[in-house]
Backbone as CSV, one residue per row, in Angstrom:
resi,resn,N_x,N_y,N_z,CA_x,CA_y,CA_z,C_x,C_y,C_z
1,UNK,53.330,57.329,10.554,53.599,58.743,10.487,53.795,59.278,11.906
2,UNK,54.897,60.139,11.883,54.981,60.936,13.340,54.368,61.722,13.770
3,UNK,53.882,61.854,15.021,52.979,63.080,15.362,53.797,64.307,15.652
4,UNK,53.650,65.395,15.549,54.162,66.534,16.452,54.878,66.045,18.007
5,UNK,54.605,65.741,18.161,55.131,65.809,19.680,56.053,64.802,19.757
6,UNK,56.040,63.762,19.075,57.195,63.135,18.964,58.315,63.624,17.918
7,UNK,58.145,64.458,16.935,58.791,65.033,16.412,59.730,66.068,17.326
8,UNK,59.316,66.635,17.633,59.530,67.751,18.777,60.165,67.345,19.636
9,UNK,60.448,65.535,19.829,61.455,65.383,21.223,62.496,64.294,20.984
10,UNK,62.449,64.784,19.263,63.716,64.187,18.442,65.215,65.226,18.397
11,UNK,66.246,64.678,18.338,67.524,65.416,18.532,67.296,66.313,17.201
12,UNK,67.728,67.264,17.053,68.159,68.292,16.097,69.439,67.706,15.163
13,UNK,69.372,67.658,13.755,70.171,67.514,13.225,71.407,68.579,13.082
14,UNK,72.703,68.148,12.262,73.087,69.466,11.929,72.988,70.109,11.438
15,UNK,72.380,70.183,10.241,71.628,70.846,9.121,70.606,71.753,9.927
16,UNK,70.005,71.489,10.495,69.118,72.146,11.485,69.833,73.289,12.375
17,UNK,70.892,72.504,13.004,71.473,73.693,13.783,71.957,74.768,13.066
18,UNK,72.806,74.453,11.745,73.075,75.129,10.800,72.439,76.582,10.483
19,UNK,71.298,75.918,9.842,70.240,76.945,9.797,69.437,77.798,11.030
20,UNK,69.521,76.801,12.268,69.118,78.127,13.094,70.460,79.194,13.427
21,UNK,71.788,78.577,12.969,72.082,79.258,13.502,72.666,80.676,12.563
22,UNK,72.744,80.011,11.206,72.510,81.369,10.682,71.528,82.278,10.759
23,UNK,70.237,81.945,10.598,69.548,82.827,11.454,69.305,83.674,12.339
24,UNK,70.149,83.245,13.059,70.232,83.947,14.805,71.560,85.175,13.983
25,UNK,72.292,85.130,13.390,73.371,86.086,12.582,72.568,87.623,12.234
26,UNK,71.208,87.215,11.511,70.654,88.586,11.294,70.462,88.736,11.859
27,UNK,70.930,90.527,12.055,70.660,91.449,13.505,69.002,90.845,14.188
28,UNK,68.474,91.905,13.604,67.110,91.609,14.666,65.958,89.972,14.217
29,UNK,65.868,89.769,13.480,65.597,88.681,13.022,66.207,87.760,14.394
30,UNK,67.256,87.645,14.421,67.569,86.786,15.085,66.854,86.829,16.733
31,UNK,66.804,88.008,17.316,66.270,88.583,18.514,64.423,87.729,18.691
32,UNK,63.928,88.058,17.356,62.781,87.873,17.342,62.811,86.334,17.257
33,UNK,63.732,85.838,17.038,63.297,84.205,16.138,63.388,83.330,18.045
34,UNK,64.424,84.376,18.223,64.948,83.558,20.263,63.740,83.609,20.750
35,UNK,62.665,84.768,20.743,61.181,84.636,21.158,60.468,83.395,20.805
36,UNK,60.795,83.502,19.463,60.101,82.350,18.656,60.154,81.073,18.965
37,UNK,61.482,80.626,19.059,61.798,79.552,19.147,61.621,79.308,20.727
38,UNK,61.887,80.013,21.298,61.639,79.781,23.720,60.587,79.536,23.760
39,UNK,59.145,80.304,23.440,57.751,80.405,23.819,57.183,80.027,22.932
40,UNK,57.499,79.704,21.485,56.337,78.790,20.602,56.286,77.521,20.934
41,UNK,55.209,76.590,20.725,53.998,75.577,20.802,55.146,73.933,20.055
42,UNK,55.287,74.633,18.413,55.397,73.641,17.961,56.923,73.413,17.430
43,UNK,58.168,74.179,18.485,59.325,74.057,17.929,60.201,72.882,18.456
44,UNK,61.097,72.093,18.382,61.608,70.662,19.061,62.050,71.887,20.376
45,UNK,61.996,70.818,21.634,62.628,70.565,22.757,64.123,71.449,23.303
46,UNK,64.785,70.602,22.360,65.890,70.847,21.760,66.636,72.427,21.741
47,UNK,65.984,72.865,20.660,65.979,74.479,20.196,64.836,75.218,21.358
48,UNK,63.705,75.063,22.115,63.346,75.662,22.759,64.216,76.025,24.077
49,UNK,64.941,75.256,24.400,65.821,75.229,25.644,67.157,75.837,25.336
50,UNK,67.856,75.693,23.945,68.803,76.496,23.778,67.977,77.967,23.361
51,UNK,67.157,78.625,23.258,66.699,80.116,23.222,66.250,80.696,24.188
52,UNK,66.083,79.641,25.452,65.575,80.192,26.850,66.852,80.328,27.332
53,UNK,67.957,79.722,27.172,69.694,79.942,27.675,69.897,81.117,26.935
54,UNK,69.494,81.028,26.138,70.619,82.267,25.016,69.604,83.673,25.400
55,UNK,68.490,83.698,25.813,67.764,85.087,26.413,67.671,85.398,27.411
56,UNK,68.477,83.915,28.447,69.097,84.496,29.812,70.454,84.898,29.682
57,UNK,71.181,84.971,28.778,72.506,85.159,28.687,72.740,86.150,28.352
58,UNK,71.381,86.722,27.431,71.619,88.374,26.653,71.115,88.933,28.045
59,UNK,70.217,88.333,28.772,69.613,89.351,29.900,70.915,89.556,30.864
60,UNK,71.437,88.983,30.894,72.876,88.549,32.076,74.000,89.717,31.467
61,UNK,74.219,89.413,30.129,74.961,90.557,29.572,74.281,92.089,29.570
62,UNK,73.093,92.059,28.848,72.671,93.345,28.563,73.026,94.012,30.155
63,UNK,72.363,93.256,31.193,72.644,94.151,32.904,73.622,94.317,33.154
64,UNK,74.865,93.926,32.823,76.460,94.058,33.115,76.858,95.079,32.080
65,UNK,76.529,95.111,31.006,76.588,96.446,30.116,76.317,97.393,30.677
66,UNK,74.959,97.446,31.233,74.159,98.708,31.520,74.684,99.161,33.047
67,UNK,75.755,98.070,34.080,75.903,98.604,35.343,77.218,98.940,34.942
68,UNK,78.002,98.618,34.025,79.011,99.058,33.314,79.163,100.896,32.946
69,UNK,78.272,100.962,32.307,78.107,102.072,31.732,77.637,103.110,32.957
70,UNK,77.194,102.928,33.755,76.758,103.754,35.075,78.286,103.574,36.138
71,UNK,78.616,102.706,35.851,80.087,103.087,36.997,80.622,103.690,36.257
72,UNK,81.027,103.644,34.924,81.715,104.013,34.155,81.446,105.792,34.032
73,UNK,80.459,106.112,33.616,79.907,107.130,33.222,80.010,107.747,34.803
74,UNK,79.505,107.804,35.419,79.610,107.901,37.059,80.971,108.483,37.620
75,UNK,81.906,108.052,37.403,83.479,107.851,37.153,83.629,109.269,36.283
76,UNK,83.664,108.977,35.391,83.665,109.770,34.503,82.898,111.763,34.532
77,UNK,81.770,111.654,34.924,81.631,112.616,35.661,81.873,112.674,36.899
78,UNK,82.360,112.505,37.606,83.129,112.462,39.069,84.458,113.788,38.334
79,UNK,85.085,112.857,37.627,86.371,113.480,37.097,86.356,114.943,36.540
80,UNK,85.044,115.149,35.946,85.484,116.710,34.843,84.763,117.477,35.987
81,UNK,83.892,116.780,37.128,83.510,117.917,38.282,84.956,118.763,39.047
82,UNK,85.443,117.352,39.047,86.394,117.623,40.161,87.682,118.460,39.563
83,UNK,87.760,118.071,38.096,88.793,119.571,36.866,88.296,120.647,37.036
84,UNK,86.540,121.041,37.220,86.278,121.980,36.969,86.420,123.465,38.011
Protein backbone atom coordinates (compact mmCIF):
# COMPACT_ATOMS: atom_id res chain seq x y z
CA UNK A 1 0.00 0.00 0.00
CA UNK A 2 1.13 3.61 -0.75
CA UNK A 3 1.76 6.07 1.74
CA UNK A 4 0.74 9.71 1.31
CA UNK A 5 3.79 11.06 0.43
CA UNK A 6 4.54 8.88 -2.15
CA UNK A 7 1.29 9.36 -3.51
CA UNK A 8 1.76 13.01 -3.57
CA UNK A 9 5.00 12.77 -5.75
CA UNK A 10 3.20 10.72 -8.37
CA UNK A 11 2.42 12.51 -11.86
CA UNK A 12 -1.21 13.67 -12.09
CA UNK A 13 -3.30 11.87 -14.40
CA UNK A 14 -5.59 13.33 -16.97
CA UNK A 15 -8.62 12.66 -15.46
CA UNK A 16 -7.22 14.51 -12.60
CA UNK A 17 -6.25 17.48 -14.47
CA UNK A 18 -9.61 17.35 -15.95
CA UNK A 19 -11.30 17.74 -12.90
CA UNK A 20 -9.12 20.28 -11.36
CA UNK A 21 -9.54 22.00 -14.03
CA UNK A 22 -13.07 22.28 -14.23
CA UNK A 23 -13.07 23.32 -11.00
CA UNK A 24 -10.90 26.18 -11.24
CA UNK A 25 -14.08 27.33 -14.05
CA UNK A 26 -16.38 28.16 -11.00
CA UNK A 27 -16.09 31.70 -10.32
CA UNK A 28 -15.02 31.77 -6.74
CA UNK A 29 -14.73 28.19 -5.92
CA UNK A 30 -12.07 28.14 -8.08
CA UNK A 31 -10.11 31.21 -6.24
CA UNK A 32 -10.53 29.32 -3.03
CA UNK A 33 -9.58 25.77 -4.31
CA UNK A 34 -5.85 27.79 -5.79
CA UNK A 35 -5.50 28.43 -1.83
CA UNK A 36 -6.30 25.00 -1.37
CA UNK A 37 -4.45 23.30 -3.53
CA UNK A 38 -0.74 25.93 -3.04
CA UNK A 39 -0.80 25.74 0.90
CA UNK A 40 -2.54 22.41 1.77
CA UNK A 41 -0.52 19.43 3.46
CA UNK A 42 -1.92 16.58 1.54
CA UNK A 43 -2.36 17.67 -2.23
CA UNK A 44 0.31 15.95 -5.04
CA UNK A 45 3.41 18.07 -5.82
CA UNK A 46 2.26 18.39 -9.02
CA UNK A 47 -1.03 20.53 -8.52
CA UNK A 48 0.61 22.38 -5.55
CA UNK A 49 3.14 24.06 -7.88
CA UNK A 50 0.74 24.67 -10.68
CA UNK A 51 -1.59 26.92 -7.96
CA UNK A 52 1.47 28.73 -6.62
CA UNK A 53 2.09 29.77 -10.65
CA UNK A 54 -1.45 30.41 -11.28
CA UNK A 55 -1.67 32.92 -7.86
CA UNK A 56 1.44 34.54 -9.06
CA UNK A 57 -0.04 35.13 -12.35
CA UNK A 58 -3.44 36.49 -11.00
CA UNK A 59 -1.15 38.65 -8.64
CA UNK A 60 0.94 39.81 -11.85
CA UNK A 61 -2.35 40.50 -13.67
CA UNK A 62 -4.59 41.79 -10.96
CA UNK A 63 -1.39 44.80 -10.51
CA UNK A 64 -1.36 45.57 -14.25
CA UNK A 65 -5.17 45.93 -14.11
CA UNK A 66 -5.10 48.07 -11.22
CA UNK A 67 -1.93 50.39 -12.70
CA UNK A 68 -4.03 50.27 -15.79
CA UNK A 69 -6.95 51.70 -14.43
CA UNK A 70 -4.99 54.62 -12.58
CA UNK A 71 -3.19 55.76 -15.84
CA UNK A 72 -6.15 55.30 -17.44
CA UNK A 73 -8.54 56.99 -15.14
CA UNK A 74 -5.73 59.64 -14.46
CA UNK A 75 -5.81 60.40 -18.25
CA UNK A 76 -9.08 60.57 -18.24
CA UNK A 77 -9.56 63.14 -15.63
CA UNK A 78 -6.69 65.15 -16.91
CA UNK A 79 -9.06 65.54 -20.02
CA UNK A 80 -12.66 66.79 -18.68
CA UNK A 81 -10.33 69.26 -16.30
CA UNK A 82 -8.74 70.59 -19.06
CA UNK A 83 -12.68 70.87 -21.25
CA UNK A 84 -13.78 72.40 -18.33
Amino acid sequence: METIENANQKPMSVKDWLITLLLMAIPVVGIVLLFVYAFGNNENVNKQNWAKAQLIMLAIVFAIVIFCLILFGSIFAAAMAANS
